[in-house]
C-alpha positions as CSV (number, residue, x, y, z in Angstrom):
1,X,14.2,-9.1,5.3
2,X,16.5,-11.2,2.9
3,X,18.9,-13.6,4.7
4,X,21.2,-15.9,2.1
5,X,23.1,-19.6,3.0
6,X,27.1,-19.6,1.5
7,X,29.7,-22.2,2.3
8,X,33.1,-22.1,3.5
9,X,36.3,-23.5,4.8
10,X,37.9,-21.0,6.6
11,X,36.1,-19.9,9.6
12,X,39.0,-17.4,10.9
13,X,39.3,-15.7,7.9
14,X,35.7,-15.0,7.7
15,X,35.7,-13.8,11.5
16,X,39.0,-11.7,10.7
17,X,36.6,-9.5,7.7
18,X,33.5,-9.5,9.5
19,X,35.5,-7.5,12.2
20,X,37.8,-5.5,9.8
21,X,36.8,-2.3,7.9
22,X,35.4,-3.6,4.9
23,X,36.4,-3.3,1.4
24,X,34.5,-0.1,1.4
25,X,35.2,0.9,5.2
26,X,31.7,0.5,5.4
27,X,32.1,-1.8,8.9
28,X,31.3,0.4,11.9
29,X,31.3,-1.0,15.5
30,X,31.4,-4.9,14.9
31,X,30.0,-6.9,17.9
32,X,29.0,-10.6,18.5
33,X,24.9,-10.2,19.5
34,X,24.3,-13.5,19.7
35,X,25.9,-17.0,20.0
36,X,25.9,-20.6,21.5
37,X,27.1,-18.6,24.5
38,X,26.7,-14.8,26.3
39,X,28.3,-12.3,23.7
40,X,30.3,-11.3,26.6
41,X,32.0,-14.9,27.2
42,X,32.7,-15.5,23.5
43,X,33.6,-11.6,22.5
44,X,37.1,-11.2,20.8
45,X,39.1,-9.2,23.6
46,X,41.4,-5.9,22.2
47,X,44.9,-6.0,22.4
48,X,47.4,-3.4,23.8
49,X,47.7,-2.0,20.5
50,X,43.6,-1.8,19.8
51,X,43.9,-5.0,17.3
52,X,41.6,-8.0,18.3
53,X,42.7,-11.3,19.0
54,X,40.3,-13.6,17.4
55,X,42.5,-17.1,18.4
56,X,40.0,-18.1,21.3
57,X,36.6,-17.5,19.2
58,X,38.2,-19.0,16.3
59,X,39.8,-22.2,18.9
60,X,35.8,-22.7,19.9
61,X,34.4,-22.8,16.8
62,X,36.9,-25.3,15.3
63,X,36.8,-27.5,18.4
64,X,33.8,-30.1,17.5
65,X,34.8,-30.2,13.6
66,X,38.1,-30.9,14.7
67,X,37.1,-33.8,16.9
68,X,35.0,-35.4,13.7
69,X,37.9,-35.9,12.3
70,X,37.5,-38.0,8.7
71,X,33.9,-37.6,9.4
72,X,33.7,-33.8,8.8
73,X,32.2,-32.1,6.4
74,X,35.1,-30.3,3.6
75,X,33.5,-27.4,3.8
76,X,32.0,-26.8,7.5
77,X,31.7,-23.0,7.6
78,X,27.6,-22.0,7.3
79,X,27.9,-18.2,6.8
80,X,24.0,-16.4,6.7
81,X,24.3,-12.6,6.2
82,X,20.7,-11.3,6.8
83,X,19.5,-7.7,5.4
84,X,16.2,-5.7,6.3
85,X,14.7,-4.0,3.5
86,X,15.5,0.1,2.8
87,X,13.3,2.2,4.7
88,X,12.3,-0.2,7.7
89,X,13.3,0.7,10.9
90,X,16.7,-0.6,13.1
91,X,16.5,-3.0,14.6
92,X,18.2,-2.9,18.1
93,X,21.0,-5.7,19.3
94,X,18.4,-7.5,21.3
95,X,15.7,-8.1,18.0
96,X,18.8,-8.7,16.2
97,X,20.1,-11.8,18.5
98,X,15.8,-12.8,18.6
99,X,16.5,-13.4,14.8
100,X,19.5,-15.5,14.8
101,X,18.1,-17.6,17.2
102,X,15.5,-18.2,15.7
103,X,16.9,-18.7,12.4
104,X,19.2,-21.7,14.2
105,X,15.9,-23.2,15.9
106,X,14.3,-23.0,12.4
107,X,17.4,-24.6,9.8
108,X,17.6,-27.6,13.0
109,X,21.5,-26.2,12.9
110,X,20.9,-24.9,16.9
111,X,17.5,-25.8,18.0
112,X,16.0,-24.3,21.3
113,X,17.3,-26.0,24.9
114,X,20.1,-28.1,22.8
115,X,23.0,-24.9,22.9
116,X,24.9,-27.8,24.5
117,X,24.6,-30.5,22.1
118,X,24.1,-27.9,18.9
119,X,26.9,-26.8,16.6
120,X,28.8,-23.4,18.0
121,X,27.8,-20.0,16.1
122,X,27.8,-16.2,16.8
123,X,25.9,-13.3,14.7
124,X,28.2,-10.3,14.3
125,X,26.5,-7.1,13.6
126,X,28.7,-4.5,12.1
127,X,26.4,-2.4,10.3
128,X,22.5,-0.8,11.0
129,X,20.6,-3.0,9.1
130,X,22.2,-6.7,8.7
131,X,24.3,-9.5,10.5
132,X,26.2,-12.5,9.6
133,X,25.5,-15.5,11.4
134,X,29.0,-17.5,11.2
135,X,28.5,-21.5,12.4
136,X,30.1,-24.6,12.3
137,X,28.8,-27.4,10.8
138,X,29.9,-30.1,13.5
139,X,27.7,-30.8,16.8
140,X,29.3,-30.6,20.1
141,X,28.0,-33.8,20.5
142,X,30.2,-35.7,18.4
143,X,27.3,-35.9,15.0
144,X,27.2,-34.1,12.1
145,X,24.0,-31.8,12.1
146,X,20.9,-31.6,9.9
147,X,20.1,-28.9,7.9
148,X,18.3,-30.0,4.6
149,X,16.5,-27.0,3.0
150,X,18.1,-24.4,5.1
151,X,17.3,-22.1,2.6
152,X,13.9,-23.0,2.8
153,X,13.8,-22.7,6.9
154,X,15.8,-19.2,6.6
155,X,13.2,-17.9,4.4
156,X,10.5,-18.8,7.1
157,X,12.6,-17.5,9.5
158,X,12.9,-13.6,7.9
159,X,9.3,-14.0,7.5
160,X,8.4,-14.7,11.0
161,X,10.7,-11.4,11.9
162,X,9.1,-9.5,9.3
163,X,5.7,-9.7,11.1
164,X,7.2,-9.8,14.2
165,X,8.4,-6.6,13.9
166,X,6.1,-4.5,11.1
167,X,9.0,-5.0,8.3
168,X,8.6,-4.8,4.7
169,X,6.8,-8.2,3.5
170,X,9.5,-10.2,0.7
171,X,7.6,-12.6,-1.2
172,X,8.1,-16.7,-0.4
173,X,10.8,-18.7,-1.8
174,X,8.7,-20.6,-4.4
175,X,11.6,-21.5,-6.9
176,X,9.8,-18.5,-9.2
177,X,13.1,-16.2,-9.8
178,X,15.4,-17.2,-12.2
179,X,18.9,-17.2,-10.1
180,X,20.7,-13.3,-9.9
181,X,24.5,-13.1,-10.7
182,X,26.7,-13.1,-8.3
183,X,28.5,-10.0,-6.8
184,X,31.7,-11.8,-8.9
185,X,29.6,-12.3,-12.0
186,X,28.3,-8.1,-11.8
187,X,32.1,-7.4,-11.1
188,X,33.7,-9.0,-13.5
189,X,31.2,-7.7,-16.1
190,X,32.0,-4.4,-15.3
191,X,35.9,-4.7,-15.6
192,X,35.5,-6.0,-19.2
193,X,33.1,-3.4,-20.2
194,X,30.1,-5.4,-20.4
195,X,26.5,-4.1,-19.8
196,X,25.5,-7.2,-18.0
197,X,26.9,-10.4,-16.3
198,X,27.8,-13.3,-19.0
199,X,24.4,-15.3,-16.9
200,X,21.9,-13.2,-17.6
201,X,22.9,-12.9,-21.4
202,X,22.8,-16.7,-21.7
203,X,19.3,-16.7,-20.3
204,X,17.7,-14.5,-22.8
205,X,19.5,-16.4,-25.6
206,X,18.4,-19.7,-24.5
207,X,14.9,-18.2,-23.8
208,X,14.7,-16.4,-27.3
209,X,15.6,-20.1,-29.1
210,X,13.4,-21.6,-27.2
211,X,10.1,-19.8,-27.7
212,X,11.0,-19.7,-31.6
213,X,11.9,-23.5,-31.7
214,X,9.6,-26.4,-32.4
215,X,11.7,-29.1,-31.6
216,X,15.2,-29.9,-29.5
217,X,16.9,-30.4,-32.6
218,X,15.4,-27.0,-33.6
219,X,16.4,-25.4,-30.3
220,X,20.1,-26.4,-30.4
221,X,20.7,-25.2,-33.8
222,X,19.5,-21.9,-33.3
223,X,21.3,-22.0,-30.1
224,X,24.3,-23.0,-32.7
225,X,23.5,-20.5,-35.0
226,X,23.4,-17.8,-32.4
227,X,27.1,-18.0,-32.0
228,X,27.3,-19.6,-28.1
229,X,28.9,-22.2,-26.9
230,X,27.3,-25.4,-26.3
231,X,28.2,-28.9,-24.8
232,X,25.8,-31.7,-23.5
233,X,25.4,-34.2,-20.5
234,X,25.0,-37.6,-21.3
235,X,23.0,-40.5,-19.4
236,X,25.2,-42.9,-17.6
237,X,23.1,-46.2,-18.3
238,X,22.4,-44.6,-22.1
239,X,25.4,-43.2,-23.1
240,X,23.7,-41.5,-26.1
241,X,20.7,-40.2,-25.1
242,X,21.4,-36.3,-24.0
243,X,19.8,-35.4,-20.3
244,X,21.0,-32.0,-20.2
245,X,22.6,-29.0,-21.7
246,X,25.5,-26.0,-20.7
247,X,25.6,-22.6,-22.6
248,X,28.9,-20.5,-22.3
249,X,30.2,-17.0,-24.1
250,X,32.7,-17.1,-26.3
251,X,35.7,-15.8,-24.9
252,X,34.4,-16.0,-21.2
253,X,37.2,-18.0,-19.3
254,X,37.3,-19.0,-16.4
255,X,40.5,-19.1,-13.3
256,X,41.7,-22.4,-14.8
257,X,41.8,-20.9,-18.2
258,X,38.1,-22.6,-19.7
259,X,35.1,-21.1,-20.0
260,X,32.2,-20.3,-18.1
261,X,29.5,-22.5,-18.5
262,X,25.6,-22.1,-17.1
263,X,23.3,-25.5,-17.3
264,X,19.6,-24.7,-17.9
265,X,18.5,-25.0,-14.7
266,X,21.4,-22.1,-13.2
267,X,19.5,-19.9,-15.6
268,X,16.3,-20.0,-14.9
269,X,13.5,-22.9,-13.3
270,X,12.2,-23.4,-16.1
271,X,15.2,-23.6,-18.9
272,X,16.4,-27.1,-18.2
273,X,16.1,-29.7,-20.7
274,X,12.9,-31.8,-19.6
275,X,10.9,-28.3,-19.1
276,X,11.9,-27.7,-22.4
277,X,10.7,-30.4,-23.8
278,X,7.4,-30.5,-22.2
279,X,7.0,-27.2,-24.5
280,X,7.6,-28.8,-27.8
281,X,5.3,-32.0,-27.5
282,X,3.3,-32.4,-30.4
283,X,5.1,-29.3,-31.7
284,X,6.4,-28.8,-35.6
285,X,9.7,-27.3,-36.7
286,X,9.4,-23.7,-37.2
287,X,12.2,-23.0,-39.8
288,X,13.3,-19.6,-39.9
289,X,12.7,-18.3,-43.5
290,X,12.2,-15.0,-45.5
291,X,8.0,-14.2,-44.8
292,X,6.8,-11.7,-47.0
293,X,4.7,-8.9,-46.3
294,X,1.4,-10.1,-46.5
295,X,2.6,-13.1,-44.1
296,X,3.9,-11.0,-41.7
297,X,0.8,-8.5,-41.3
298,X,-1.0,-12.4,-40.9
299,X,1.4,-13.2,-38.4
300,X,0.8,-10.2,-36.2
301,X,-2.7,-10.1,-36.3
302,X,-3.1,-14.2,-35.5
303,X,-0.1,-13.6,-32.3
304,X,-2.4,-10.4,-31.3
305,X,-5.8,-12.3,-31.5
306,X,-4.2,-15.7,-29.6
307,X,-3.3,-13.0,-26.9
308,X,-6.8,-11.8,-26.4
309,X,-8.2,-15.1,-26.2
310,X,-5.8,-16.9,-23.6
311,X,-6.4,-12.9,-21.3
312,X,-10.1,-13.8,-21.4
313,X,-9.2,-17.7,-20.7
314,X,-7.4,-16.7,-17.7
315,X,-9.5,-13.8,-16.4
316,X,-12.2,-16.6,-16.2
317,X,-10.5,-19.0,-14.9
318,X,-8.7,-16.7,-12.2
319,X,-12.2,-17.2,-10.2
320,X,-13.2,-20.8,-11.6
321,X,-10.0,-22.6,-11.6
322,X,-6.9,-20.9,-10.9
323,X,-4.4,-24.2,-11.5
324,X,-6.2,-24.7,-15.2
325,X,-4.3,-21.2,-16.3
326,X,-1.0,-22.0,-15.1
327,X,-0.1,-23.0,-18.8
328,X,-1.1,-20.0,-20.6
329,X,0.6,-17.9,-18.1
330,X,3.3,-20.0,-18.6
331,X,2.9,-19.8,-22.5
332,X,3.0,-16.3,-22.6
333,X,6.8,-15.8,-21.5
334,X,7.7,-17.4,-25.3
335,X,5.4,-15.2,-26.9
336,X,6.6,-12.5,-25.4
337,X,10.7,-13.4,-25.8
338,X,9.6,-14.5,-29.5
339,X,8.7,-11.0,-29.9
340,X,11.5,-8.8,-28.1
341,X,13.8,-11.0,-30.3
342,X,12.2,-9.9,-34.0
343,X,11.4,-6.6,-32.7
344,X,14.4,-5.9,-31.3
345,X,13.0,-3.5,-28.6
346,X,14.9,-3.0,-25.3
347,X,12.0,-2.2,-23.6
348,X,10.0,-5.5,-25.1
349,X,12.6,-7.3,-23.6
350,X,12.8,-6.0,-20.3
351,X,9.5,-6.9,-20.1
352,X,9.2,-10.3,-21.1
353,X,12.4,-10.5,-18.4
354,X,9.7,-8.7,-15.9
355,X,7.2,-11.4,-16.5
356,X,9.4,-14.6,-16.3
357,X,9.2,-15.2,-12.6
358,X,5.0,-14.3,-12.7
359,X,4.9,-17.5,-15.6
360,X,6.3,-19.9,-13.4
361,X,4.6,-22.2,-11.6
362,X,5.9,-22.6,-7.8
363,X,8.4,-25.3,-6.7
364,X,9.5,-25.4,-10.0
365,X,6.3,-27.5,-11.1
366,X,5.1,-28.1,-14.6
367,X,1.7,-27.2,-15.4
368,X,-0.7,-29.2,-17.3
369,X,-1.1,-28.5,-21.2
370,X,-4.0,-26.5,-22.5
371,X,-5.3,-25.5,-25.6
372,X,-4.2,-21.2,-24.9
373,X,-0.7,-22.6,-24.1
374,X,-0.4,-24.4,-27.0
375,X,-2.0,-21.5,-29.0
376,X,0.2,-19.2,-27.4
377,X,3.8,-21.0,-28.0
378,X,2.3,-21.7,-31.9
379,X,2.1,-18.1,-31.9
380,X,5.2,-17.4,-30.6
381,X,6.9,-19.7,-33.0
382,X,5.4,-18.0,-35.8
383,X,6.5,-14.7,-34.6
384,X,9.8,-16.3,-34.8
385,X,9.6,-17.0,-38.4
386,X,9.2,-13.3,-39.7
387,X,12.6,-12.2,-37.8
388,X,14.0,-12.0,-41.1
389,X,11.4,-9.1,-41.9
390,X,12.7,-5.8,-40.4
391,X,11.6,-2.0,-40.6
392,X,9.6,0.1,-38.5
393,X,6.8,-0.7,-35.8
394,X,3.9,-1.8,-38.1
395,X,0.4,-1.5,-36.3
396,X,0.0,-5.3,-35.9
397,X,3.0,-4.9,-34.2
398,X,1.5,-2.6,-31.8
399,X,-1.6,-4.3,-31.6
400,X,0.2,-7.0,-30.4
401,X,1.8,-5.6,-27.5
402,X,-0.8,-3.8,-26.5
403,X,-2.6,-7.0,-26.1
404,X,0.4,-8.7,-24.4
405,X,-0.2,-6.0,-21.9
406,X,-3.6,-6.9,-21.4
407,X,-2.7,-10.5,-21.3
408,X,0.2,-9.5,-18.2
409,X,-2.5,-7.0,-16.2
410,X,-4.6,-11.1,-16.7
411,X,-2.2,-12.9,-14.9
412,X,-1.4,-9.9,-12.5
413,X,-5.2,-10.8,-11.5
414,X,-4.3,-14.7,-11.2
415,X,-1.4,-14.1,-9.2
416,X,-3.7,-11.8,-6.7
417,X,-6.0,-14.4,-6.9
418,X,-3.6,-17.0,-5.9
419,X,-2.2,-15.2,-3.0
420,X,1.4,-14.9,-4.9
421,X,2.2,-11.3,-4.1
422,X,6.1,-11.1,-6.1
423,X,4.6,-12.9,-9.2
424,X,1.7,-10.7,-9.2
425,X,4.3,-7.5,-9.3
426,X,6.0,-9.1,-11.5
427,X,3.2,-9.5,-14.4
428,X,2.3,-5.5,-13.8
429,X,5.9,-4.6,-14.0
430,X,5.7,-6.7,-18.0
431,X,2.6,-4.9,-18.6
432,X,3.8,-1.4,-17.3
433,X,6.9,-1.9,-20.0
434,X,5.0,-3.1,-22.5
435,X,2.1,-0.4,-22.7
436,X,5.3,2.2,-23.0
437,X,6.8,0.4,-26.0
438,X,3.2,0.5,-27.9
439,X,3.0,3.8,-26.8
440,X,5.9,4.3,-29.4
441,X,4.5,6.2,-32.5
442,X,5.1,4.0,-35.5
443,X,6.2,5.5,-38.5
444,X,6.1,5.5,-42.0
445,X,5.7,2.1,-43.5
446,X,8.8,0.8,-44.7
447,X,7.5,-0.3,-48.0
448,X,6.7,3.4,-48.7
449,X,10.0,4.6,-47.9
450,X,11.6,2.1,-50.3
451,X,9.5,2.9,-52.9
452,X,9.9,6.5,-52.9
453,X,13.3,5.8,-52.8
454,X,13.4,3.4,-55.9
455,X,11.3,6.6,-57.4
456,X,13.7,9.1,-56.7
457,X,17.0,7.1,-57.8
458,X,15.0,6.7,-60.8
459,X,14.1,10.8,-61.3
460,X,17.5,11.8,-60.1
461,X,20.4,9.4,-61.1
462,X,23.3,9.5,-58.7
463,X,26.3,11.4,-60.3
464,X,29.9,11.4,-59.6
465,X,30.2,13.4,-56.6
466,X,27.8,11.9,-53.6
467,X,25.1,14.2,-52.4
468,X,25.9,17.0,-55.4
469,X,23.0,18.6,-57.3
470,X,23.1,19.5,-60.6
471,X,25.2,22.8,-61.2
472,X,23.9,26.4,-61.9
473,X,22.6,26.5,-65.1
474,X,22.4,22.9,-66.1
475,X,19.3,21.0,-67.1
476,X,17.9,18.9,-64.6
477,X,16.7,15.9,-66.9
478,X,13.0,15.1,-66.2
479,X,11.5,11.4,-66.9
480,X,8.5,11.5,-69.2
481,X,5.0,11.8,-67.6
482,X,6.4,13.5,-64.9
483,X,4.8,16.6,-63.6
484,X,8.3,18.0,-61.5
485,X,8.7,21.5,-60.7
486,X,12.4,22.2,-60.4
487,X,13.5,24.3,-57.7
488,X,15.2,27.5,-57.8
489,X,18.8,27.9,-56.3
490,X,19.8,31.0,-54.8
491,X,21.6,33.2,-57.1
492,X,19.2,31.9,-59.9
493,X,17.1,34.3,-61.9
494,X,13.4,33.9,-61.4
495,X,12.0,32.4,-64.7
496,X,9.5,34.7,-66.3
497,X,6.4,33.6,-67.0
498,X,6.0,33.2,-70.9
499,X,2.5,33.9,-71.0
């Protein structure tokens, strides 16, 4: 069961939707199952015409924000849809109403015995499997309610139902998923043509340049370099020392005509500006320069080796001391966007995307540093430095991954360990798309390709017409030392042997 908090002004706008068709005419039999009062009392009667007159619900709702006057909040609407999983049973209108009460007794908006002294709310069911609870933020008491970490409470809340009634488990709300775009942000990606919402493109460009940076100054520039936008936040008591950062797309404007712009911390836990900076303590530049091939077959084969060693790290730690391999786990998400970003493998990237959420530590908490993690972002920044080296999938390469997988199925074990069922799922998803990209037959090594190319430019100069061979009849000219057999055309005589 998934249940969400959104804010409003407009309280009889909302009720008007809730109780229209839909935008897909996928509302079917709206009804109040619950509220501060009977559903009968408080149900919106029909009219002569079949319409429904909404003016008394509405009138009730607004009554205690309206006598706040100044003291109300500006936006006073709490609106909580709440959505059992696919495949769980239906719920009927009595369970239904047992969740929204208890949701109100759990966020302190409506808390059991006080309907009298509570803020005024109704759930309207107009679908099989959800409802919207719609509320007031004003008591009828005269005082503004409390509701800190609603969210928090709600997630308790669908919890409790779940076991209540034998629904599908969702995991805690532990601040471990990077935020989803919005229904707006998918939509307006779509109309433009884009494969994916301007947030989630900003957070694997801030995660790529920051697993290959060594320092801020480091991480901004390639930021720069990568062609985003960029702006920063400034203390107030220090004007110049930066506390934060905002990434925007070019071109990506907003209503009032500017762009779009994401801090750290809308794209993921962990991509704010002091979690950043934790990583590159005691960390070098890593300047992104030509590597040669020898360097980059070292570079593969140290990154594959540091994998091994933090998997083994963590499997022993997962029964010794689980909190002493939160920073490997953690180190592993740069390794892994390090590499989706010089191997440019869709598949590499969806998994280091997979295993995000499973590196994070709960409650957006920073781990401690260890000796794997820092092996593991060295490794990552040095995997970083060969991007410049392209070609085909190389074996170190797929040594690599293959022990990236290992190093996922690791924390898959941590996370079972820890009782953390979503980042456990999470870390097998990474490993599951990482054991198909090493699955991926590498071929010829791009060296040899070039070289038989430099050899047959060299045997067979180009002439004036592209992809022409040499006419009937005409010498093919042969460089000394060479032992090349030329081939007959058809129409061509067979050559009789001398002999």
């Amino acid at each position: 069961m998934i249940g969400k908090v959104l804010r409003g002004t407009n309280v009889a706008r909302l009720i008007w939707y809730l109780y229209g068709p839909g935008r897909h005419e996928e509302h079917t039999d709206p009804h109040i199952v619950a509220g501060w009062r009977e559903p009968d009392e408080i149900e919106p009667p029909r009219r002569a015409d079949g319409s429904r007159d909404f003016r008394k619900l509405t009138g009730l709702l607004r009554q205690p924000h309206a006598a706040l006057g100044s003291r109300g909040l500006a936006r006073p609407v709490w609106h909580c849809p709440v959505r059992t999983a696919p495949g769980d049973k239906m719920l009927s209108d009595a369970e239904w109403a047992q969740v929204a009460a208890d949701i109100m007794h759990r966020t302190g908006l409506a808390p059991h015995g006080q309907e009298d002294e509570a803020v005024r709310w109704v759930a309207i069911r107009h679908g099989d499997d959800h409802i919207h609870i719609v509320a007031m933020l004003a008591r009828q008491d005269g005082t503004r309610p409390r509701f800190w970490n609603d969210y928090y409470r709600l997630g308790e809340a669908c919890q409790a139902a779940e076991e209540r009634y034998g629904l599908a488990r969702t995991p805690p709300r532990d601040s471990t998923a990077a935020r989803r775009p919005t229904r707006a942000e998918t939509e307006k990606a779509a109309r433009q043509g884009r494969p994916e919402p301007a947030r989630v493109t900003l957070r694997r460009a801030v995660a790529e340049a920051a697993a290959g940076a060594g320092t801020e100054a480091d991480f901004f520039a390639r930021l720069a370099g990568s062609g985003i936008e960029m702006r920063f936040r400034y203390s107030q008591r220090s004007p110049g020392q930066v506390t934060g950062y905002a990434v925007a797309l070019p071109g990506e404007q907003a209503r009032d005509g500017g762009l779009v712009w994401f801090g750290g911390g809308k794209l993921a836990p962990d991509l704010t500006l002091p979690a950043l900076r934790r990583r590159w303590q005691d960390a070098s530049p890593s300047a992104r320069r030509p590597v040669t091939w020898a360097e980059r077959d070292a570079i593969w084969k140290t990154a594959a080796d540091t994998a091994a060693q933090a998997s083994e790290q963590i499997r022993i730690l997962a029964a010794a001391d689980p909190a002493a391999a939160h920073d490997a786990a953690w180190a592993a998400a740069d390794t892994l966007h390090a590499a989706a970003a010089v191997l440019g493998s869709r598949v590499v990237g969806q998994a280091a995307a997979c295993y995000d959420r499973a590196a994070r530590a709960p409650y957006r908490r920073l781990p401690v540093r260890s000796r794997h993690g820092d092996q593991l972002r060295r490794a990552g920044r040095l995997i970083s430095a060969a991007a410049h080296v392209g070609g085909d999938p190389s074996l170190g390469q797929i040594a690599l991954i293959t022990r990236l997988a290992a190093l996922a199925d690791s924390v898959s074990a941590l996370r079972d360990t820890q009782g953390r069922v979503a980042q456990a799922a999470a870390a097998r998803t990474a490993a599951s798309h990482l054991r198909s990209a090493a699955s991926t037959r590498p071929t010829r090594d791009p060296r040899r390709r070039q070289t038989a190319a430099r050899l047959a430019a060299a045997a067979f100069p180009a002439r004036s017409q592209p992809n022409a061979g040499p006419a009937v009849g005409e010498p093919v000219s042969v460089p000394a030392g060479s032992h090349h057999v030329p081939v007959r055309r058809s129409g061509q005589p067979r050559a009789r042997n001398p002999g």
